[in-house]
Each structure stands twice: as C-alpha cells, then as structure tokens.
Backbone as a printed PyTorch tensor [residue, N CA C, xyz], in Angstrom:
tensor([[[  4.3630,  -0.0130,  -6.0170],
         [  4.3900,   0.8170,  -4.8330],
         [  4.4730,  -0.1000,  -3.6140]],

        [[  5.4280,  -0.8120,  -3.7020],
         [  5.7400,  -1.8590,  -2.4330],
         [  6.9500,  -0.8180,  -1.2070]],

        [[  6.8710,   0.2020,  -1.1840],
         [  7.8170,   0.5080,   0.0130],
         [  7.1950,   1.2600,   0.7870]],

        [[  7.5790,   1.2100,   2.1630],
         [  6.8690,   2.0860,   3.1500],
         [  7.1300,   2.8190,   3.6130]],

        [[  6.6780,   3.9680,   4.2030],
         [  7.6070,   4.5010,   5.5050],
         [  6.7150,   4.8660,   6.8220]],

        [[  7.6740,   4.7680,   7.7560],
         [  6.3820,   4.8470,   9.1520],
         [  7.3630,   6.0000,   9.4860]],

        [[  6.5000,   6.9030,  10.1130],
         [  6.3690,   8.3600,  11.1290],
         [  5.4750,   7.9560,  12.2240]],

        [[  6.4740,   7.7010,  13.2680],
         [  6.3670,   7.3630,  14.6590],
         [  5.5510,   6.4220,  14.7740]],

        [[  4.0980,   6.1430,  14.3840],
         [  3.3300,   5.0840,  14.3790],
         [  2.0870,   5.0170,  13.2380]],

        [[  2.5050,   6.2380,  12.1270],
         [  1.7680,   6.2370,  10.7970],
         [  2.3180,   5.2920,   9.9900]],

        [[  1.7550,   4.5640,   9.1410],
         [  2.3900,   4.0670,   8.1770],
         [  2.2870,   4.2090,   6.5500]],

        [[  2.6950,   4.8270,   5.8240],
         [  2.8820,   5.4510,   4.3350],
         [  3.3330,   4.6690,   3.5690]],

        [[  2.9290,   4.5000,   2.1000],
         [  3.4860,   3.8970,   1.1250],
         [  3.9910,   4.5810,   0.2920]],

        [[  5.1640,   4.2660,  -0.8200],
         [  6.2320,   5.5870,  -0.9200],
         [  5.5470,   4.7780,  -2.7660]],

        [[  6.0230,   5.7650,  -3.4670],
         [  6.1470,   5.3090,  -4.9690],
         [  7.3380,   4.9990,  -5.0440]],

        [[  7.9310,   3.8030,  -5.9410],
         [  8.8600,   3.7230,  -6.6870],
         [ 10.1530,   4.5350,  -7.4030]],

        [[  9.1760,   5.4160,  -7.5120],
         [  9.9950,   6.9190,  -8.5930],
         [  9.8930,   7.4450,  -7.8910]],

        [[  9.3270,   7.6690,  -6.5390],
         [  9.6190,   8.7430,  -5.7330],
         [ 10.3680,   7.9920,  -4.2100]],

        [[ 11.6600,   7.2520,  -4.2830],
         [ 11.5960,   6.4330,  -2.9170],
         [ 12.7460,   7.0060,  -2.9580]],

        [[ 13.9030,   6.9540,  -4.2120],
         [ 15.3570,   8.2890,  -3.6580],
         [ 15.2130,   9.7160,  -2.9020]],

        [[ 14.1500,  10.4020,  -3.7900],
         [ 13.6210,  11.7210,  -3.0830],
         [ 12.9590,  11.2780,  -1.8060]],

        [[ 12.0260,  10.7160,  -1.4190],
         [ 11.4350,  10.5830,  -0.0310],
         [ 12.8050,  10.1380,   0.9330]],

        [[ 13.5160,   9.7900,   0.6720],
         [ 14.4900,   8.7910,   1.3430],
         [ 15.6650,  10.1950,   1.4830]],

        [[ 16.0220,  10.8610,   0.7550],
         [ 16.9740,  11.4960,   0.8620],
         [ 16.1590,  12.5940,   2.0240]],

        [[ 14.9000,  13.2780,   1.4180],
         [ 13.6690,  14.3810,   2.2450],
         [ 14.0390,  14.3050,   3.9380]],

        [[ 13.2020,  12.7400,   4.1420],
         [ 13.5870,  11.8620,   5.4470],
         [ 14.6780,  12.5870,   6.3490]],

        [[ 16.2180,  11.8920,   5.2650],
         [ 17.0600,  11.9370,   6.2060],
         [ 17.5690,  13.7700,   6.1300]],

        [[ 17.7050,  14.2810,   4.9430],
         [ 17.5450,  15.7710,   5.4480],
         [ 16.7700,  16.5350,   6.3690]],

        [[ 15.4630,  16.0680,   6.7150],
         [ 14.5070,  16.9440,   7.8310],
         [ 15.3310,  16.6550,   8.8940]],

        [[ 15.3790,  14.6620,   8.9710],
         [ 16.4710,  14.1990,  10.7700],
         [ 17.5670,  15.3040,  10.9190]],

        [[ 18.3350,  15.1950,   9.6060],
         [ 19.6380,  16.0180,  10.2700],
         [ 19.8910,  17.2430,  10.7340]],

        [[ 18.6940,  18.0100,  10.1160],
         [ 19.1370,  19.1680,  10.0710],
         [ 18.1520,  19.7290,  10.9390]],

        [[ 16.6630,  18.9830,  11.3570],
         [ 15.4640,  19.3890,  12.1530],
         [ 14.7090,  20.4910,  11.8160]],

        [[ 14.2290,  19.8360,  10.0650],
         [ 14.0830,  20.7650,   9.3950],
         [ 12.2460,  20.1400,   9.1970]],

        [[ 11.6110,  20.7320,   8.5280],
         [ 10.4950,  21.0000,   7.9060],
         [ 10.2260,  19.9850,   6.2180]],

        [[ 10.0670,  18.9000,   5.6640],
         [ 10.0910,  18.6730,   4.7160],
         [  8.8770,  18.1700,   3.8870]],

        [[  8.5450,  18.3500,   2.6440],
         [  7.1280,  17.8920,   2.1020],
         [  7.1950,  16.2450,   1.6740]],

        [[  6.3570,  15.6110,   1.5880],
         [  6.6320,  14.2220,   1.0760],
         [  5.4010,  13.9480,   0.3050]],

        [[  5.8110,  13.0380,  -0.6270],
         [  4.7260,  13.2440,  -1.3490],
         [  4.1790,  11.4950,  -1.4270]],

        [[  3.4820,  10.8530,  -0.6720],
         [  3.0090,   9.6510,  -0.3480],
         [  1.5540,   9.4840,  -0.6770]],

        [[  1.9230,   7.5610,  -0.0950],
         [  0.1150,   7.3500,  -0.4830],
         [ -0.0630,   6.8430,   1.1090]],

        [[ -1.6660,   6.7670,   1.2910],
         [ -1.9210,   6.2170,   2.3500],
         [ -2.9650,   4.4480,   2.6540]],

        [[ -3.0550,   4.1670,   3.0620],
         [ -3.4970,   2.6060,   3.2660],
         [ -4.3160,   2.3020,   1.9040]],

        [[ -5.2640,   3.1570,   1.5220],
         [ -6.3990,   3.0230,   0.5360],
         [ -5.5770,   3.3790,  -1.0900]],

        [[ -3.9170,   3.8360,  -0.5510],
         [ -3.0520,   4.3270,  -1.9680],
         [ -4.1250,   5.1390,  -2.0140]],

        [[ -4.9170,   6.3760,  -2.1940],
         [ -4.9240,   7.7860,  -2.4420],
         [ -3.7730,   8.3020,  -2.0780]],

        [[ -3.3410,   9.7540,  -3.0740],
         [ -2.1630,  10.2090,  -3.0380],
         [ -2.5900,  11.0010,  -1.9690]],

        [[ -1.4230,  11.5870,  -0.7260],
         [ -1.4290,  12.5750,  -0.0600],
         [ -0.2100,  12.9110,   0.4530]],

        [[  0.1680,  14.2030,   0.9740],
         [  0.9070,  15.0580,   0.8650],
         [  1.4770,  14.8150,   2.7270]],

        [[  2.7300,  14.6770,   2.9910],
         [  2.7400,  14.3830,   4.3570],
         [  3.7300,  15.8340,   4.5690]],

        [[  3.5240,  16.6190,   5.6370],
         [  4.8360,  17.6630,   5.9690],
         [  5.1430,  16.5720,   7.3300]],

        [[  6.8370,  16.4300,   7.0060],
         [  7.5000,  15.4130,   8.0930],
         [  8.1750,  16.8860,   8.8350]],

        [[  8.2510,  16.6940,  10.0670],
         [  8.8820,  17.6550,  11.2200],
         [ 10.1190,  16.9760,  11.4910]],

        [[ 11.4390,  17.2150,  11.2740],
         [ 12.0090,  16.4490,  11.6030],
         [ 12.8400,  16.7390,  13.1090]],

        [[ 12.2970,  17.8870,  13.4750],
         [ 12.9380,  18.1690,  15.1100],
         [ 11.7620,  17.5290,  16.1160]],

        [[ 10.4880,  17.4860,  15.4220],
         [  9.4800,  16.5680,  16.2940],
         [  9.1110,  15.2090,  16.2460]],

        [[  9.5090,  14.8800,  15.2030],
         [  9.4560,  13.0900,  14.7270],
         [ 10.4430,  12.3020,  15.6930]],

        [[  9.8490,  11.3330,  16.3800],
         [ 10.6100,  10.5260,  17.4530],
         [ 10.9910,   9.1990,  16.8610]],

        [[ 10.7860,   9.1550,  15.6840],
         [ 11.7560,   8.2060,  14.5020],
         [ 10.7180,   7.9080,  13.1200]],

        [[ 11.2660,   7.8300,  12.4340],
         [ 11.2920,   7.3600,  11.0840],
         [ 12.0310,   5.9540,  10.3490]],

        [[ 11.0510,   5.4010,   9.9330],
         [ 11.8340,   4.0470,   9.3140],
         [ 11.2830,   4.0040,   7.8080]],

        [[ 12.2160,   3.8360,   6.6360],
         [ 12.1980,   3.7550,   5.7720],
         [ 12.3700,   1.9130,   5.2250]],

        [[ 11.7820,   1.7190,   4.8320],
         [ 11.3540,  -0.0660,   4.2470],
         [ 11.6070,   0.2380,   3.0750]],

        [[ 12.4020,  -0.1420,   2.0850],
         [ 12.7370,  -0.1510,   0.5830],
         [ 12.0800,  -1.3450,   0.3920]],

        [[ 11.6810,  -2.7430,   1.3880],
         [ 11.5730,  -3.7980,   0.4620],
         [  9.5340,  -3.5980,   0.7180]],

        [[  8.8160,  -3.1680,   1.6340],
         [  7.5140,  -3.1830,   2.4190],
         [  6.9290,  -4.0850,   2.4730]],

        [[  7.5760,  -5.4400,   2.5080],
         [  7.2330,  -6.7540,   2.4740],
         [  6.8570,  -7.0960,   3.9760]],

        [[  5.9600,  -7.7130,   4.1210],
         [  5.3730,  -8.3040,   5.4000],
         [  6.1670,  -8.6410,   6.5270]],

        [[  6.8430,  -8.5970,   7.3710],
         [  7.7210,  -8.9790,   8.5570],
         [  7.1840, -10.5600,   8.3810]],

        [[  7.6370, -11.8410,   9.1330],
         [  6.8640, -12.9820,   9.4100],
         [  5.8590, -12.6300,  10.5030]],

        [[  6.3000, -11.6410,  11.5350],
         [  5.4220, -11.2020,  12.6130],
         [  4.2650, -10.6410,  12.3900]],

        [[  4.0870,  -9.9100,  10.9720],
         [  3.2700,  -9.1910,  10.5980],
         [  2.6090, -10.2110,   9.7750]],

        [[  1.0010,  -8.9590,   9.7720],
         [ -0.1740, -10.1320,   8.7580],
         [  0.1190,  -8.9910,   8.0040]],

        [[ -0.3750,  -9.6120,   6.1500],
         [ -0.5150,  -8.2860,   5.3910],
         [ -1.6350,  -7.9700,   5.1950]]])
C-alpha cells in the first residue's frame, strides 16, 4: 500500500488492488462534478471510506509511486 492520494490538503493511502478503481473514481467525479465513494486508508492504514466531491475539490493528486519527495521527511 505505497500510493497516495491527497484531496486538497488530506492525504490518503490507496491499496494496490484498488489504485485503477480509485484512479479512474478520481478522474470521473473531476470531469463530470460528480459525487464519488473511495475506498482508502488513512495515516494509521485503518480502512475508511472517503465521499470525494468533485465540483468542490480544488484539486486532487494521485501518486502511483507514494515515495517520499527529497523535500519531504517520511
């Protein structure tokens, strides 16, 4: 479970088996400014359930690799 995704200034860890579906979810809510469920973990990895807004989300970034930036500490 190395991938991430941030909602505006949350940051989520995606599963493996679930990073095509979150990734496709994502960009369907952006396009269409739709309503979508996601099914993530959070800092501690407990599973939880995110509803992404995608007409209110002021960006989304998807990390396939969630490897440390050099800027970043892990």
């Amino acid at each position: 479970m190395d991938k991430k995704l941030i909602i505006n200034q949350f940051e989520w860890s995606v599963a493996d088996e679930d990073a095509l579906a979150v990734a496709e979810a994502v960009e369907q809510a952006m396009v269409n400014r739709t309503t979508v469920q996601l099914r993530l973990y959070d800092k501690e990895r407990r599973p939880v359930t995110v509803y992404l807004n995608g007409a209110a989300a002021a960006f989304v970034v998807f990390d396939p690799h969630g490897d440390p930036r050099p800027s970043q500490m892990s």
